[in-house]
C-alpha positions as CSV (number, residue, x, y, z in Angstrom):
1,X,-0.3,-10.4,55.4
2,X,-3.2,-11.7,56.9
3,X,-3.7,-9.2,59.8
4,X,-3.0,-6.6,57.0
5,X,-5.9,-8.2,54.9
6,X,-8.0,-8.4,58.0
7,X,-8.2,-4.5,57.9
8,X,-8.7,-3.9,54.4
9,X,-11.8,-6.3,55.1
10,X,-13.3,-3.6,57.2
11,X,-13.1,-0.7,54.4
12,X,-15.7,-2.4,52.2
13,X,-17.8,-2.9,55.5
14,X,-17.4,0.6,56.9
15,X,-19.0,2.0,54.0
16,X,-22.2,-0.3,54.2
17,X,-22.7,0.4,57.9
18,X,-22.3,4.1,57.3
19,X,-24.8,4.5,54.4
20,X,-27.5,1.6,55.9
21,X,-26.8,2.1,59.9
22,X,-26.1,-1.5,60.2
23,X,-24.5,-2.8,63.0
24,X,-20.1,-3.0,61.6
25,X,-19.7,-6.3,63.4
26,X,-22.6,-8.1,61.5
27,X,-21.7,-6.1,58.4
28,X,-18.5,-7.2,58.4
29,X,-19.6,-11.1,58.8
30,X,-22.4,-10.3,55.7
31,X,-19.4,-9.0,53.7
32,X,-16.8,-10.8,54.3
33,X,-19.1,-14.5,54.1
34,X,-19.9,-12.0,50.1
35,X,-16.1,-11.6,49.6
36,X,-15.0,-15.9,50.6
37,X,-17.7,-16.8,48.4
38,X,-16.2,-14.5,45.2
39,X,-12.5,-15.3,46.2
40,X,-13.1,-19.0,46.6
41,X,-16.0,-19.3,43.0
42,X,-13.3,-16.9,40.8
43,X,-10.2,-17.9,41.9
44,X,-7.2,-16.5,40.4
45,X,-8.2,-15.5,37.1
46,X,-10.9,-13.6,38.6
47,X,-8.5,-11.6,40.9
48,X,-5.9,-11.4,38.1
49,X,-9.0,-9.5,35.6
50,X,-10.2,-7.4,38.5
51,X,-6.9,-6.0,39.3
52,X,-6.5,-5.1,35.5
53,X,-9.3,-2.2,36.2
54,X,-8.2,-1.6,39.8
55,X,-5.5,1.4,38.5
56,X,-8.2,3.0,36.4
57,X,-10.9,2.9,39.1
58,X,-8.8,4.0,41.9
59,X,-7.7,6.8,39.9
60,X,-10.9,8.0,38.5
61,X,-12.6,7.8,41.3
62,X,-10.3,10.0,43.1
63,X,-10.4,12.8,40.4
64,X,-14.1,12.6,40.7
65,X,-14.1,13.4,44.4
66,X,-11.4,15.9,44.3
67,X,-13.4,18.0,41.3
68,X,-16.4,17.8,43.4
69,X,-14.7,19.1,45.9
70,X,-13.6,22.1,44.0
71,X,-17.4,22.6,42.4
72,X,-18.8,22.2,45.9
73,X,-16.6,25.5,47.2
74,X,-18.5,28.4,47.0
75,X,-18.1,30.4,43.8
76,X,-15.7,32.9,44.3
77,X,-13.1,30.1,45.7
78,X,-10.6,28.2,43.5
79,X,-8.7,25.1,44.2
80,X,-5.6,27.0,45.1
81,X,-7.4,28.8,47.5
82,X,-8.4,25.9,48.8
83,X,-5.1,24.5,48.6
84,X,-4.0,28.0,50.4
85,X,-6.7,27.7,53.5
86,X,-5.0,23.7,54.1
87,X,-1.6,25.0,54.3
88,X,-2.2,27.9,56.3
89,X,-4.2,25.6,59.1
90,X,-0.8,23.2,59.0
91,X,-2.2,20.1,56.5
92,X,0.3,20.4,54.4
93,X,3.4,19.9,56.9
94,X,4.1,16.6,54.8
95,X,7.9,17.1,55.5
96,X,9.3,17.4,59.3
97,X,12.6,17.0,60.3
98,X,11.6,15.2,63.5
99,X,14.0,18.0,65.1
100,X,12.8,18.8,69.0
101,X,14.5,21.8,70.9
102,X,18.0,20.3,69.3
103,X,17.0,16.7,69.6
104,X,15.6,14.1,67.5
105,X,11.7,12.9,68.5
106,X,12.1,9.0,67.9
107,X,8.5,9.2,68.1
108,X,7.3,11.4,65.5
109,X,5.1,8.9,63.5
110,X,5.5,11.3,60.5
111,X,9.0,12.8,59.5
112,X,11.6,13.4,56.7
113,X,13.5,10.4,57.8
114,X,11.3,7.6,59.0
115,X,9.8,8.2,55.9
116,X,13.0,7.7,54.2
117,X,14.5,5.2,55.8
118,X,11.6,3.3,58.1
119,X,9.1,3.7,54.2
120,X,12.4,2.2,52.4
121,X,12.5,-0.8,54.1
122,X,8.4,-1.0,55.0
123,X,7.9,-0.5,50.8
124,X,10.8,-3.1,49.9
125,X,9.6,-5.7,51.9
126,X,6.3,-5.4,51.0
127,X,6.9,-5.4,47.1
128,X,10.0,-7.4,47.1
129,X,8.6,-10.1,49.6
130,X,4.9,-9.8,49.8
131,X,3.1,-12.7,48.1
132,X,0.6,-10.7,47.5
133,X,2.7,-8.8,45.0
134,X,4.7,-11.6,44.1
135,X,1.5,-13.4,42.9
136,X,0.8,-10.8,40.8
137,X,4.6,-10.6,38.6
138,X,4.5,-14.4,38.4
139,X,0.5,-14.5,36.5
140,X,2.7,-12.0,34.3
141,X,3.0,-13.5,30.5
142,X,7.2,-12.8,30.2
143,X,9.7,-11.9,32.5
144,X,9.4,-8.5,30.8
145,X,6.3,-7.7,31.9
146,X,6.6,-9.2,35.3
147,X,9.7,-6.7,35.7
148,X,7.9,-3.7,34.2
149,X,4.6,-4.7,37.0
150,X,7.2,-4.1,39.8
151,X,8.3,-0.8,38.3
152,X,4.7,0.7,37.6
153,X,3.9,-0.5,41.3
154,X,6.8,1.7,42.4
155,X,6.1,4.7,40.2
156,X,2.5,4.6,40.7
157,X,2.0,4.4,44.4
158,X,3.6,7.3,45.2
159,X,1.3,9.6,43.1
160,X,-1.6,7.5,43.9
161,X,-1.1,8.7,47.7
162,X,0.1,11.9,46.3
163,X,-3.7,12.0,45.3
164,X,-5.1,10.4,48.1
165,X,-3.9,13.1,50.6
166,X,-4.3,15.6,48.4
167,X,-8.5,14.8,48.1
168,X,-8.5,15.0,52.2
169,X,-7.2,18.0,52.1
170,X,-9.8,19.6,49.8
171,X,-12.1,18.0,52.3
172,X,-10.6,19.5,55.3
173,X,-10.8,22.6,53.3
174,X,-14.8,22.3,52.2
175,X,-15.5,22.5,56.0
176,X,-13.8,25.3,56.8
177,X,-16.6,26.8,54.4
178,X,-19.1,24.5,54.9
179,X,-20.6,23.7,58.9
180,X,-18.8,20.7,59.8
181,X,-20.2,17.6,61.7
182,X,-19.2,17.5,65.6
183,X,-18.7,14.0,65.0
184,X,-18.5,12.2,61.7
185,X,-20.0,8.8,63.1
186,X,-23.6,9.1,62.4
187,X,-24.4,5.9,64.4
188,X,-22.3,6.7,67.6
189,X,-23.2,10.5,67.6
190,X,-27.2,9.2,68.1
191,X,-26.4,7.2,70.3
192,X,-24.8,9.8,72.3
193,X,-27.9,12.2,71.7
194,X,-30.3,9.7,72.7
195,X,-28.5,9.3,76.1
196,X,-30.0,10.7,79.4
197,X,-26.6,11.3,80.7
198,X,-24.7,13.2,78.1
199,X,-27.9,14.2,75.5
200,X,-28.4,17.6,76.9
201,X,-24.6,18.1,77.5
202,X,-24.2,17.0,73.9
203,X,-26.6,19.9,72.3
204,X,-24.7,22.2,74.5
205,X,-21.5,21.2,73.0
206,X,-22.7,21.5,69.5
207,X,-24.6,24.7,69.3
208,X,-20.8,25.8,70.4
209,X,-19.0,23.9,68.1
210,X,-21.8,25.1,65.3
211,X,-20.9,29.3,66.6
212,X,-17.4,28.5,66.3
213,X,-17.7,26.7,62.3
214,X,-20.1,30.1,61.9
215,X,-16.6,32.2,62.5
216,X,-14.7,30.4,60.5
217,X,-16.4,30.6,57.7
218,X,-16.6,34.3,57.5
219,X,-12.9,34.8,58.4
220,X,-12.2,31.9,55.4
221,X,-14.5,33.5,53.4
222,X,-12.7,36.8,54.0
223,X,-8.9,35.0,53.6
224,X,-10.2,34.3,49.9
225,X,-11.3,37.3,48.8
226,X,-7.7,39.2,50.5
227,X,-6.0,36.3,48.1
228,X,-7.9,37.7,45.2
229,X,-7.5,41.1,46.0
230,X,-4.0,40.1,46.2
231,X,-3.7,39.8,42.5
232,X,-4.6,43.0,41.3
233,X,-2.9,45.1,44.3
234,X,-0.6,48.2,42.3
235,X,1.9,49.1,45.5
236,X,4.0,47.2,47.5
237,X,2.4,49.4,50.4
238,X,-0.8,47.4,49.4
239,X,0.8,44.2,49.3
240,X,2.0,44.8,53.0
241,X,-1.2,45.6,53.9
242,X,-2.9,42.8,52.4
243,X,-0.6,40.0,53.8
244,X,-0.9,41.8,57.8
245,X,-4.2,41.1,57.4
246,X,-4.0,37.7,55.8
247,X,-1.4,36.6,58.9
248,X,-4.1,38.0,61.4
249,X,-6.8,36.2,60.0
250,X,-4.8,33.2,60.1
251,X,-4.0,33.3,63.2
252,X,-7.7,33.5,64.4
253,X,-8.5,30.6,62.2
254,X,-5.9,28.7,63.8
255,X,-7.3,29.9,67.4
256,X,-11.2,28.7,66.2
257,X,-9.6,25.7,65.0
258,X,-7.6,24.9,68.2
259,X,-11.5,25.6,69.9
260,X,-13.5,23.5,67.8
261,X,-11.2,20.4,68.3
262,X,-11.1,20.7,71.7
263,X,-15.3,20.6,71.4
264,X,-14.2,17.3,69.1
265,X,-12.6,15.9,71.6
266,X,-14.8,16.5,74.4
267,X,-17.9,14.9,71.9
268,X,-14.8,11.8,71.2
269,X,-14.3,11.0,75.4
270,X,-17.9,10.9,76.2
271,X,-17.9,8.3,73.1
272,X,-15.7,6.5,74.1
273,X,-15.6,6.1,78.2
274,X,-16.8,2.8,80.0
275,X,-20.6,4.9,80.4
276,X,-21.1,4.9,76.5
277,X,-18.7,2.4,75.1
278,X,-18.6,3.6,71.3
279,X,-15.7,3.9,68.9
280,X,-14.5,7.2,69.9
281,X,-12.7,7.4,66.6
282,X,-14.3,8.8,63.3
283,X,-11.4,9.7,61.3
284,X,-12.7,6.8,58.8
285,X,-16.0,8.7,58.7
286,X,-14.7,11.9,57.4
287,X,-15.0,11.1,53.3
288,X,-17.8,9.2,53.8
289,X,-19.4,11.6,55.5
290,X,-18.6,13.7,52.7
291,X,-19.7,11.9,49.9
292,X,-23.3,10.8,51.6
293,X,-23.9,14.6,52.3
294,X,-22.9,16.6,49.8
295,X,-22.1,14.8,46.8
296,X,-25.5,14.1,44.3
297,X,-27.1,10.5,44.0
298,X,-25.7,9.0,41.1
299,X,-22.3,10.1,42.1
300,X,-22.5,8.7,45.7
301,X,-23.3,5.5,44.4
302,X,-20.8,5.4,41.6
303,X,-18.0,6.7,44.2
304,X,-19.2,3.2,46.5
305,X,-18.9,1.1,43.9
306,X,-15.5,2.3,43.0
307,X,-14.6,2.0,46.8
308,X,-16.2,-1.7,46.9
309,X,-14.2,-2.9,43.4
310,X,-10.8,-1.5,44.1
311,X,-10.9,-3.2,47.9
312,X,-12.5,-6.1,47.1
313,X,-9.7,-7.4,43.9
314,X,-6.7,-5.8,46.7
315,X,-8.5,-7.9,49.1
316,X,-9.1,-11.4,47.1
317,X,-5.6,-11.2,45.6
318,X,-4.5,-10.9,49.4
319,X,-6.1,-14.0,50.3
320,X,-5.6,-15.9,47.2
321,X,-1.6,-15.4,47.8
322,X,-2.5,-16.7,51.6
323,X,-4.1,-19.6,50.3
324,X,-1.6,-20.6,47.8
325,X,1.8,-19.6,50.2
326,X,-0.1,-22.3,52.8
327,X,-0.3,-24.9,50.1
328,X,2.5,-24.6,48.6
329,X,5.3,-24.1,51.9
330,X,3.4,-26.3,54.8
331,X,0.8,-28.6,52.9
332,X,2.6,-30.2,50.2
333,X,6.1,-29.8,52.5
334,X,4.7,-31.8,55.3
335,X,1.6,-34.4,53.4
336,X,3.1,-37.3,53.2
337,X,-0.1,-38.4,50.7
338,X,0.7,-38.0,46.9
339,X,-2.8,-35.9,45.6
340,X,-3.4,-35.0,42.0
341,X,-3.7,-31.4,41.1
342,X,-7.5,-31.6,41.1
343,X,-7.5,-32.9,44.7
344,X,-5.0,-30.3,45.9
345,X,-7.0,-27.3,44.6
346,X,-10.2,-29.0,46.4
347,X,-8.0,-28.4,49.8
348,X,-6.8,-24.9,48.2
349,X,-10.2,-23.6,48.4
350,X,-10.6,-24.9,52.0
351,X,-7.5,-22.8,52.7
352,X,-9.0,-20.0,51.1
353,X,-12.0,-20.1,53.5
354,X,-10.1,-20.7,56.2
355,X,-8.2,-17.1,55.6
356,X,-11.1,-15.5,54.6
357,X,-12.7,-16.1,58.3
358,X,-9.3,-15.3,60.3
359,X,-9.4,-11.8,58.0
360,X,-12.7,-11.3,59.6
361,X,-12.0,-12.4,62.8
362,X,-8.8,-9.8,62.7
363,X,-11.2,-6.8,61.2
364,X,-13.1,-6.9,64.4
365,X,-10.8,-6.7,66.7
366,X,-7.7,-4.6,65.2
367,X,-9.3,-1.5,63.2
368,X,-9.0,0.6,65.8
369,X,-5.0,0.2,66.3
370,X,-4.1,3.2,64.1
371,X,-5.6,6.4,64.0
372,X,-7.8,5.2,60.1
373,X,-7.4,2.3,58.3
374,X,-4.4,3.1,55.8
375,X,-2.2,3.6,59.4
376,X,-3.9,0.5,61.0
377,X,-2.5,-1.5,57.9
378,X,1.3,0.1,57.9
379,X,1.5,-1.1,62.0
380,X,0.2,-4.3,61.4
381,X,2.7,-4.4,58.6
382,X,5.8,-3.0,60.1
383,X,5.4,-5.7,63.1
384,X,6.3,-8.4,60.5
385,X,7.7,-7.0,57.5
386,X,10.9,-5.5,58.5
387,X,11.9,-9.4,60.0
388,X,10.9,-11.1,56.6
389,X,13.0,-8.4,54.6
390,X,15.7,-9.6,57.2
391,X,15.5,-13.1,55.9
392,X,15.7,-12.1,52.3
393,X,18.7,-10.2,53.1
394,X,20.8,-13.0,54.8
395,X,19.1,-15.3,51.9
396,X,21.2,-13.1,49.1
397,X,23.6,-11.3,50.9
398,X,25.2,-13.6,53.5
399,X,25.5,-16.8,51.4
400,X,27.4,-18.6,54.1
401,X,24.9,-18.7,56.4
402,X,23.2,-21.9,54.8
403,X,21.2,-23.2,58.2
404,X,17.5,-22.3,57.6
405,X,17.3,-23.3,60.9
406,X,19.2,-21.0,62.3
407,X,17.8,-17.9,60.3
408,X,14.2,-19.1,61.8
409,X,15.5,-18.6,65.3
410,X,17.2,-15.4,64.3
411,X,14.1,-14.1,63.0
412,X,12.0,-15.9,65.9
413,X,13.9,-14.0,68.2
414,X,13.9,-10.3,66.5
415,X,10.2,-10.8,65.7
416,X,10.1,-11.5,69.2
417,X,12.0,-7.7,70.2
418,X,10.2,-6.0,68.0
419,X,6.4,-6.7,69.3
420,X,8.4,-5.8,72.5
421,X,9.2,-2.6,71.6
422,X,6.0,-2.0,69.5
423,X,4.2,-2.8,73.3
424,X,6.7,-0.3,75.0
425,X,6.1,2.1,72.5
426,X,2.4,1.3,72.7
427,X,2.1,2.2,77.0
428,X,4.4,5.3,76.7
429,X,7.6,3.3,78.5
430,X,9.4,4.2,75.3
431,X,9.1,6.4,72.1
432,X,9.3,5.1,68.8
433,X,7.6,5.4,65.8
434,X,6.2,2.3,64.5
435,X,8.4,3.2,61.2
436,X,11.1,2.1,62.8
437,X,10.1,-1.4,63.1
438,X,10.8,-1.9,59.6
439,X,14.6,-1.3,59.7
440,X,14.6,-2.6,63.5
441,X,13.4,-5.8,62.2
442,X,15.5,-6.7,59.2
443,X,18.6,-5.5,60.7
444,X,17.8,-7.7,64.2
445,X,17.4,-10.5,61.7
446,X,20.6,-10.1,59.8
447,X,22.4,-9.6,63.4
448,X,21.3,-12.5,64.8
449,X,21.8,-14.6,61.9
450,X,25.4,-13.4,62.0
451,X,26.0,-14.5,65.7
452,X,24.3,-17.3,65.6
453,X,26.5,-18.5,62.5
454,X,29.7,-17.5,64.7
455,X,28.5,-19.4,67.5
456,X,27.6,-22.4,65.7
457,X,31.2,-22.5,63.8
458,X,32.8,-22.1,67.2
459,X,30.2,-25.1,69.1
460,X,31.6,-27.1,66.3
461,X,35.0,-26.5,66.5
462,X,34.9,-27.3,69.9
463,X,32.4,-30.4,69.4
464,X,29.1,-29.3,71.0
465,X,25.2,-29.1,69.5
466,X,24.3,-26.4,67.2
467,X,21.0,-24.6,66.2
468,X,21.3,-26.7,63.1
469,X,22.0,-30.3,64.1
């Protein structure tokens, strides 16, 4: 949870870097040192209020972008034409079988089944074991309502990313009609420009990539109006005629598409190499980018402040449930000083600071892991989640295993295997989707925890030690 949090610390700081040009390290200390000092002065009851409002603003602010979107599109495109232009260019392959030439790709970050199975147990640990979440149904008033938090959380998320994905691919659409940035970075792409090794190159690169956005937008532009033409076409002689040419200009866009991210990625390794030493990676850039280009004044700053609130209450109730799960299972387990409840929120608070530094210590040095943020926070996550699910499972489902001692060095050794494998998987020595660290994890856990039960009935039988003496 707290490497998790450590990421979500960056979002806020992103944004502020982007729109001011600050440097994202010392952004990230300004606003994290801003988000210790409201965690630590509101406490609980001010993350409980803020995440009240957080559904609201999350939502609205997402219908706001997406119908900009829309209004920004030139005027004889629609949203399903928009829609249309995403799915032809492949940004709606949401479901893969993970199927390869008759076998299945175990490292297909993205298919049918990891979604199924590795989500499943990713999603169940987090809301079933997360404090986080668990902080949030036990502030509820009954047990009703802590019951009916859990279900909204299920119901809602999936529509909320529904919405999420859905608004990046209107954007991905907009810049098929609009001349996209070689580089969404604003910072690093200067940089880059103001160098006497790659400068010159650079202008070369993007008077290409500019041509190439110049093509696409007439044959997009052309794709739209064959869609509306499409509508009011008598024959089916017509019709056949209409969708030959639609296939054929989609197979050009696709071949300009295939060009311009090679240009991209030419731009990304001169970025990133040992000569430049930028963040080569600017998939985090793309909405903001967006939204500080195109979108008017009062809207761009409404849309931030949107962004800042709905992080910020995630954020605090994240290390709020840090703070508390510290207290609660190592302080008070292993004080051996009786303090009153006044004294024991005093060293709460010093808790709470205490995470709130490691969560910026983490954001510097572990954005980068996934390809954006929302990944970077599922890998953290799947590296721990799947072996604390695993202890919740032998907790309720295998009541004779009663050793806590001998669940911790089951799940000690699975959490152990899977970093391995997440570090194989990592350098190319094996393929596997960081999914499947979920189930990996909690079924490691429950394994173990089953052997090292038989083992210790059988050490005893025969009178030797056991994990639990």
């Amino acid at each position: 949870r707290g490497l998790s949090t450590g990421i979500s610390v960056f979002a806020p700081s992103l944004i502020l870097s982007s729109l001011m040009g600050w440097d994202i390290i010392w952004t990230n200390i300004l606003l994290g040192g801003l988000l210790i000092i409201y965690t630590i002065s509101g406490g609980a009851k001010a993350v409980a209020y803020t995440q009240q409002l957080q559904l609201a603003i999350v939502f609205t602010g997402m219908f706001l972008a997406g119908w900009m979107v829309v209004r920004l599109l030139p005027a004889d495109v629609g949203f399903t034409d928009a829609l249309a232009i995403g799915g032809q260019l492949e940004k709606f392959n949401v479901i893969s079988s993970g199927m390869v030439n008759g076998k299945f790709d175990w490292s297909d970050q993205y298919n049918i089944w990891s979604g199924l199975i590795g989500g499943f147990f990713l999603a169940l640990s987090y809301f079933g074991t997360d404090q986080s979440q668990v902080g949030r149904y036990l502030t509820a008033q009954s047990l009703r309502e802590s019951r009916m938090g859990l279900l909204m959380n299920g119901f809602v998320k999936i529509p909320m990313q529904f919405l999420i994905l859905l608004v990046g691919v209107l954007v991905f659409s907009f810049y098929q009609f609009k001349q996209a940035p070689i580089f969404f970075n604003q910072v690093q792409l200067d940089k880059l420009s103001a160098s006497a090794i790659y400068g010159d190159s650079l202008r070369l690169v993007q008077t290409s990539y500019q041509q190439v956005g110049a093509q696409k937008t007439l044959l997009v532009q052309r794709y739209a109006r064959l869609r509306a033409a499409e509508k009011s076409v008598a024959t089916s002689t017509d019709f056949q005629e209409i969708n030959l040419q639609k296939t054929v200009l989609v197979d050009s866009l696709r071949i300009l598409q295939k060009r311009g991210d090679s240009l991209r990625a030419r731009v990304k390794y001169w970025i990133g190499n040992k000569i430049s030493s930028g963040d080569s990676n600017d998939t985090n850039y793309i909405f903001l980018k967006f939204v500080v280009d195109h979108l008017p004044p009062g809207l761009v700053g409404l849309l931030i402040a949107i962004i800042f609130l709905a992080s910020w209450g995630s954020i605090a109730a994240a290390i709020n449930s840090l703070a508390s799960s510290t207290m609660i299972d190592f302080h008070k387990r292993f004080s051996l000083r009786d303090r009153s409840s006044e004294s024991e929120y005093k060293i709460s608070k010093w808790y709470t600071l205490g995470w709130g530094v490691f969560c910026i210590v983490v954001a510097m040095f572990t954005y980068n892991i996934g390809n954006s943020l929302i990944e970077a926070v599922n890998v953290l996550g799947s590296l721990f989640y799947g072996v604390v699910l695993g202890i919740f499972l032998v907790a309720f489902f295998i009541p004779r295993i009663k050793s806590g001692q001998l669940v911790f060095w089951a799940a000690l050794l699975a959490e152990l295997i899977v970093i391995a494998v997440f570090l194989l998987s990592r350098y190319d020595i094996i393929d596997l989707a960081f999914l499947w660290l979920n189930p990996l994890g909690a079924l490691l856990v429950v394994i173990f925890s089953g052997v090292l039960q038989w083992g210790a009935k059988k050490s005893r039988s025969t009178g030797g030690a056991t994990f639990s003496d």
